[in-house]
C-alpha positions in Angstrom: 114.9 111.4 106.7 111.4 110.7 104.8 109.8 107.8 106.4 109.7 104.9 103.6 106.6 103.9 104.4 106.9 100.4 101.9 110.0 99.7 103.9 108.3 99.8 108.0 104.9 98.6 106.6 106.5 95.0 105.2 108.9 94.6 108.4 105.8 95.7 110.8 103.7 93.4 108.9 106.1 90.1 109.3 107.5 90.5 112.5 105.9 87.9 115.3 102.8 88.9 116.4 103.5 89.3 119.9 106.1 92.5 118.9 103.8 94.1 116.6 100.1 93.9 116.9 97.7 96.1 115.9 97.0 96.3 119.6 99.3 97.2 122.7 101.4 100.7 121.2 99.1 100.5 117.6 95.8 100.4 119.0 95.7 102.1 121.9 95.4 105.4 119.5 92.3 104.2 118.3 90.7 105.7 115.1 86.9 106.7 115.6 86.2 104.7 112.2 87.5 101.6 113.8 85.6 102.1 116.9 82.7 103.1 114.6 82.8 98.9 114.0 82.1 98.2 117.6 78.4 97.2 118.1 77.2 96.8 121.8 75.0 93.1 121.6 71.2 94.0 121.5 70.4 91.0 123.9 72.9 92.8 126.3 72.3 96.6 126.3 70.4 98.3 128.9 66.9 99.7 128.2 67.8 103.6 129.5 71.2 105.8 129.7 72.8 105.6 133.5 74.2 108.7 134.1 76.4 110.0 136.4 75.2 109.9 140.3 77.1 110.7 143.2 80.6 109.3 144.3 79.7 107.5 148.0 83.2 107.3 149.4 83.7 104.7 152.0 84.3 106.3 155.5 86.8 103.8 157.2 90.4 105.2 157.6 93.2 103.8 156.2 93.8 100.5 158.5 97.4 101.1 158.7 100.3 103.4 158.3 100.8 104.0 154.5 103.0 101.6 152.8 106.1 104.0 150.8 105.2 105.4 148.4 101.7 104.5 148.1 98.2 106.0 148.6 94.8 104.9 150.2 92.1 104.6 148.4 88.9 104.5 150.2 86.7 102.7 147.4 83.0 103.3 147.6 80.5 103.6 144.4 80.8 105.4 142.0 79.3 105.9 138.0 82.4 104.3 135.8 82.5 105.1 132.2 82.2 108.1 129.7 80.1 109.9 127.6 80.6 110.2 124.0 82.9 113.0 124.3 82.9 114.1 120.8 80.4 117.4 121.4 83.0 119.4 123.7 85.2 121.8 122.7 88.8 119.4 122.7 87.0 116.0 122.5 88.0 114.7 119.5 86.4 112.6 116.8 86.3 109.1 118.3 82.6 108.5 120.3 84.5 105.8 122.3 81.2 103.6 122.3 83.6 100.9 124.5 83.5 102.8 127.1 79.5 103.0 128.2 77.2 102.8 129.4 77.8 104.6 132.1 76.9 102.1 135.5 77.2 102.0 139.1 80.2 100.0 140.3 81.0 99.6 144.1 85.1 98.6 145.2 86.8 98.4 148.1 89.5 100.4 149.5 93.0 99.5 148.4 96.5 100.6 148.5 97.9 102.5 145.2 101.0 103.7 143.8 101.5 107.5 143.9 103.5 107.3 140.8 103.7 104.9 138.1 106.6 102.3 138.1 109.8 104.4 137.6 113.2 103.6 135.9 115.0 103.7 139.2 112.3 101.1 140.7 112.3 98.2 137.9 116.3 98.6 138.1 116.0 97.5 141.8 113.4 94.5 140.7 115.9 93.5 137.8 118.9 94.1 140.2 117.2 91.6 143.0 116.1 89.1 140.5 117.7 88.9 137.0 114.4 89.5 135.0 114.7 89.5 131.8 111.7 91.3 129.9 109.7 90.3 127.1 111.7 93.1 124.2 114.9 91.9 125.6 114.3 88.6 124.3 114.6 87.1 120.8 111.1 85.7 119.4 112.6 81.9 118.7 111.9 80.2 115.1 109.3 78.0 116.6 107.5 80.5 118.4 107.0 82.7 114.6 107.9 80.1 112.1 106.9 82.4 109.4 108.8 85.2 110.8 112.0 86.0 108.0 115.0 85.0 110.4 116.3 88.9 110.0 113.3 89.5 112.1 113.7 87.4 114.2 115.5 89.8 116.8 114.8 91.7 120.5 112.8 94.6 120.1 110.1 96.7 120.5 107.9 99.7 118.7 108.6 102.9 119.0 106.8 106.2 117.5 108.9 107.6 115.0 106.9 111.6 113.7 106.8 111.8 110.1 108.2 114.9 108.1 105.4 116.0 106.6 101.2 115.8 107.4 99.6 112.5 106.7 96.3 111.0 106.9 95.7 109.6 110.1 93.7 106.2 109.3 97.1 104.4 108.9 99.1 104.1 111.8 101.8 102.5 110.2 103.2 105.5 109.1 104.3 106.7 112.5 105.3 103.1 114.9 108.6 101.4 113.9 109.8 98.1 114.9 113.0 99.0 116.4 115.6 96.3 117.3 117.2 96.6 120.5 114.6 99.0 121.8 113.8 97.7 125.5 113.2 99.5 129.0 116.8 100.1 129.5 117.1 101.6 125.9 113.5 103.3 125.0 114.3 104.5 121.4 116.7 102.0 120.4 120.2 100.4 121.3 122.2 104.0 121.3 119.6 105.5 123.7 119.9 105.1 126.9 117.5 105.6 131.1 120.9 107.2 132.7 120.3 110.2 134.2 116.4 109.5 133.8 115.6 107.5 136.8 112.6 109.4 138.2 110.6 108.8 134.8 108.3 106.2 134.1 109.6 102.3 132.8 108.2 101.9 129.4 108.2 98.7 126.8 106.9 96.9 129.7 104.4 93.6 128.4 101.5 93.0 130.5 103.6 89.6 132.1 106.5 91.7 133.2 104.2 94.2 135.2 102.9 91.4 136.6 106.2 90.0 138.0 107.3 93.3 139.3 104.2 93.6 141.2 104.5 90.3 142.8 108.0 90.9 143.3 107.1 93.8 145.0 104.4 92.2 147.3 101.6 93.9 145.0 99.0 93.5 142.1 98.4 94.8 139.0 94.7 97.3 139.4 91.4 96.0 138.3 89.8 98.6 135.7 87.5 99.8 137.9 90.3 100.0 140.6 92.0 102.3 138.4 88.6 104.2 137.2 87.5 105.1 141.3 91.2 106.1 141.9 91.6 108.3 138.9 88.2 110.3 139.6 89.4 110.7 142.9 86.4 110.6 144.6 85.1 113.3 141.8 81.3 112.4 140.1 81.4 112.2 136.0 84.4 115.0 135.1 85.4 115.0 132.1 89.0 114.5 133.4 91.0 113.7 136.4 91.3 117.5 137.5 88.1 118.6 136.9 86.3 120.1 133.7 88.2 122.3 132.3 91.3 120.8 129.6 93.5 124.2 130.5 92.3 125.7 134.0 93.6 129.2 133.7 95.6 128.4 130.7 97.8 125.8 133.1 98.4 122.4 131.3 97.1 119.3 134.2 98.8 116.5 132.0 101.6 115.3 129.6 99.9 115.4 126.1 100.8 116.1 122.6 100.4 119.9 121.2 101.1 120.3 117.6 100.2 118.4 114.7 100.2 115.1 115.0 102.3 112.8 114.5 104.6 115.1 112.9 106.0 117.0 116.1 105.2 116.9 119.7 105.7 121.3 120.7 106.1 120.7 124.2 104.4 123.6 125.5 103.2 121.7 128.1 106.6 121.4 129.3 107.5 118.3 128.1 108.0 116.9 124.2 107.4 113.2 124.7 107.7 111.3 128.0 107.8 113.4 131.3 109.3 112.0 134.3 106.7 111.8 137.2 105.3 114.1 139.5 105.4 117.1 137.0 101.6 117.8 136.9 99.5 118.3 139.8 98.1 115.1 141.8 94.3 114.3 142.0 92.5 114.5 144.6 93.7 111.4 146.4 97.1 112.6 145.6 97.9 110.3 142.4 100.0 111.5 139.7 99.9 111.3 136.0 96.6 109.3 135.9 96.0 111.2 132.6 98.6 111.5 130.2 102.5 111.2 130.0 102.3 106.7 129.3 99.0 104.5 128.9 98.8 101.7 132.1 98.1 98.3 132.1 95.1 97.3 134.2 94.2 93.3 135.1 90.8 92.9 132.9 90.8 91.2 129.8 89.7 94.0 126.9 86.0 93.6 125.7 84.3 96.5 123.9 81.5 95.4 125.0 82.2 94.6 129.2 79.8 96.8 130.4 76.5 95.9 128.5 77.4 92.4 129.4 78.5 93.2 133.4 75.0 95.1 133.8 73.2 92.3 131.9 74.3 89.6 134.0 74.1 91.8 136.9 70.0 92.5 136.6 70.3 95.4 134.7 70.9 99.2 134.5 70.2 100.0 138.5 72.6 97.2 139.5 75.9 98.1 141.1 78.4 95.8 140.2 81.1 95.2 143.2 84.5 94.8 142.4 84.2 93.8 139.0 87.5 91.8 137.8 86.8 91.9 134.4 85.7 89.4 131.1 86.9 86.0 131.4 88.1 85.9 128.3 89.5 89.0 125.8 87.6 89.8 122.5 88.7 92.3 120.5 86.5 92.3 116.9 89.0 94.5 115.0 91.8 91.7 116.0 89.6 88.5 117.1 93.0 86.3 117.9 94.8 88.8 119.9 94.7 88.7 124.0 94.2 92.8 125.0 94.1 93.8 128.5 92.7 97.3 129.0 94.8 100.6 129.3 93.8 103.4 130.9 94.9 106.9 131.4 96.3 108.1 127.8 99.6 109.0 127.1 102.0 111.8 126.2 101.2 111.0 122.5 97.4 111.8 122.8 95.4 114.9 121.2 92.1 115.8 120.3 93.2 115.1 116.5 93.2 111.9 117.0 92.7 110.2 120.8 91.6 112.3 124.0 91.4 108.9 125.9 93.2 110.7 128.8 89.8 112.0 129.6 88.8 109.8 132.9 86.1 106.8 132.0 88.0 106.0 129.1 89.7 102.9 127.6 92.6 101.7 125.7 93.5 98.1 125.0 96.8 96.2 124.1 98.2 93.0 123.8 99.3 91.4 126.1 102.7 90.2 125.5 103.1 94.2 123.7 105.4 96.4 124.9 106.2 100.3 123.5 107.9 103.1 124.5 104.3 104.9 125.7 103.0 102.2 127.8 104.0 101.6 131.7 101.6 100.9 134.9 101.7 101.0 138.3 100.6 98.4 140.8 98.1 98.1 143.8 98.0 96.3 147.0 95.4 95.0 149.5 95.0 96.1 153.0 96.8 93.8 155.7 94.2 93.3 158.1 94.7 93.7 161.4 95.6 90.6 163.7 92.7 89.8 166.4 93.6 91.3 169.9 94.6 88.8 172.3 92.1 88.4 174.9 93.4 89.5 178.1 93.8 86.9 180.8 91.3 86.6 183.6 91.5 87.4 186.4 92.1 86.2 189.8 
């Protein structure tokens, strides 16, 4: 059926805010003429390009026995960010200017997910607690007072391919508003996560991550976190794996092959979402850090963070430890919208139109924004260990 693209454009356009924003499952596919807007402040840029330098792992041991199903991380310093990708062969036409300059960041080691948040494991959170996510419930008159009250109904946004080849400077075209789309139903009220257990939860807002991982005795990664993790102790590749998109011809991550957004070819194995652990882990043994759904990370979203972190810091040879983020989000393409960052791309990326899987990138999204290509997976501190009891003297 022809997408009527009158029809999505007025509902998308008047439903409340929080449900669809150009941010969150919109605007994490970012368009290299709206990132072309995205000026770095003068007073705040460094005088000379960073550069990639070495990873220096930390060399103390995990302090205790892995928790289940999570990884150590050993933290260290490392270069965070990208370079404009744009001149290799699959890099695609967006520069991703919010993503340098490249800098010197330092974090400590941490405990990390091996997977991202599956079906099976926000079912046990929901079972133990009765949460109730953001798309399950209905925006309320007073919240969107605006809203038409036919709007005004549980939902979420869901990428629907078109039939035929369209330009791709209007995103409209291929997100719907769906009611009755949630994490128990990802395309819409008929669909359903039976039988699909091991793959990743998706229309999951910002807060209900966030309640999970406390629920879970957890936290939600900072950016750089996520950054170190995802590099796996590797200096400036181009992706998670290595350099190389196709190593021998051998797909590393869920992504989209064909023309997009018309239909997702699969050859990779997988057309749309994948459940986990079908690609090889990095080198810290984390899966599906590129690729398959976006995740949410703890920092606010500034296009500009890292100009402004180094600036504040003393300059471009500063290393920046454990760096939580802007206090405040600012988004210029969307000023009154609160964005978090995403990292890691999805299954819907391509180097038509966003390669942000490649490692030192960044998406953004609203916060309160669910959609059925954005998930995350949480992080936890070590417990240290209790003081030895002295022993008793002697007699």
């Amino acid at each position: 059926m022809p997408i009527q693209l009158t029809r999505i454009q007025t509902n998308i356009m008047q439903m409340p805010r929080r449900r669809i924003t150009l941010a969150g499952a919109l605007v994490t596919i970012i368009s290299a003429s709206a990132l072309a807007q995205v000026a770095i402040p003068h007073d705040a840029a460094p005088t000379a390009p960073a550069g990639f330098g070495p990873t220096i792992e930390n060399k103390t041991p995990a302090p205790t026995p892995a928790p289940t199903g999570m990884v150590w991380i050993p933290g260290g310093e490392f270069s965070m960010g990208s370079d404009d990708p744009t001149p290799l062969v699959c890099g695609g036409p967006d520069s991703m200017p919010d993503a340098r300059p490249v800098h010197r960041v330092y974090v400590d080691g941490f405990w990390m997910d091996i997977t991202e948040v599956t079906n099976a494991q926000f079912a046990e959170f929901v079972k133990a607690t009765g949460y109730v996510t953001i798309a399950e419930k209905a925006p309320t008159k007073e919240e969107f007072p605006t809203a038409p009250p036919e709007n005004l109904k549980a939902g979420s946004t869901v990428f629907t391919p078109t039939d035929k080849p369209v330009s791709l400077n209007n995103h409209y075209q291929w997100w719907r508003y769906q009611h009755g789309a949630d994490w128990k139903h990802p395309e819409g009220p008929k669909s359903s996560i039976e039988d699909k257990g091991n793959y990743p939860v998706v229309h999951i807002a910002y807060p209900d991550a966030l309640a999970y991982c406390k629920w879970a005795g957890k936290r939600m990664p900072t950016e750089a976190e996520w950054e170190f993790a995802s590099r796996g102790g590797h200096a400036g590749d181009v992706y998670s794996w290595g350099n190389e998109l196709r190593p021998d011809g051998k797909f590393m991550a869920n992504t989209y092959q064909g023309t997009f957004p018309m239909k997702d070819k699969g050859e990779d194995g997988f057309a749309g979402i994948a459940p986990v652990k079908q690609f090889a882990p990095n080198s810290y043994g984390l899966y599906d850090t590129a690729g398959n759904v976006w995740e949410w990370c703890s920092d606010w979203y500034r296009p500009d963070t890292y100009a402004r972190q180094l600036a504040a810091a003393g300059g471009i040879s500063s290393v920046i430890k454990n760096p939580k983020g802007p206090t405040a989000p600012y988004d210029p393409a969307e000023p009154n919208e609160k964005k978090r960052v995403h990292k890691g791309g999805s299954f819907l990326c391509t180097d038509q139109y966003c390669t942000r899987y490649m490692v030192g990138t960044r998406g953004k999204g609203e916060e309160m924004t669910g959609s059925n290509h954005v998930g995350f997976r949480c992080v936890q501190d070590p417990v240290k260990a209790a003081p030895k009891e002295a022993a008793p003297p002697t007699r």
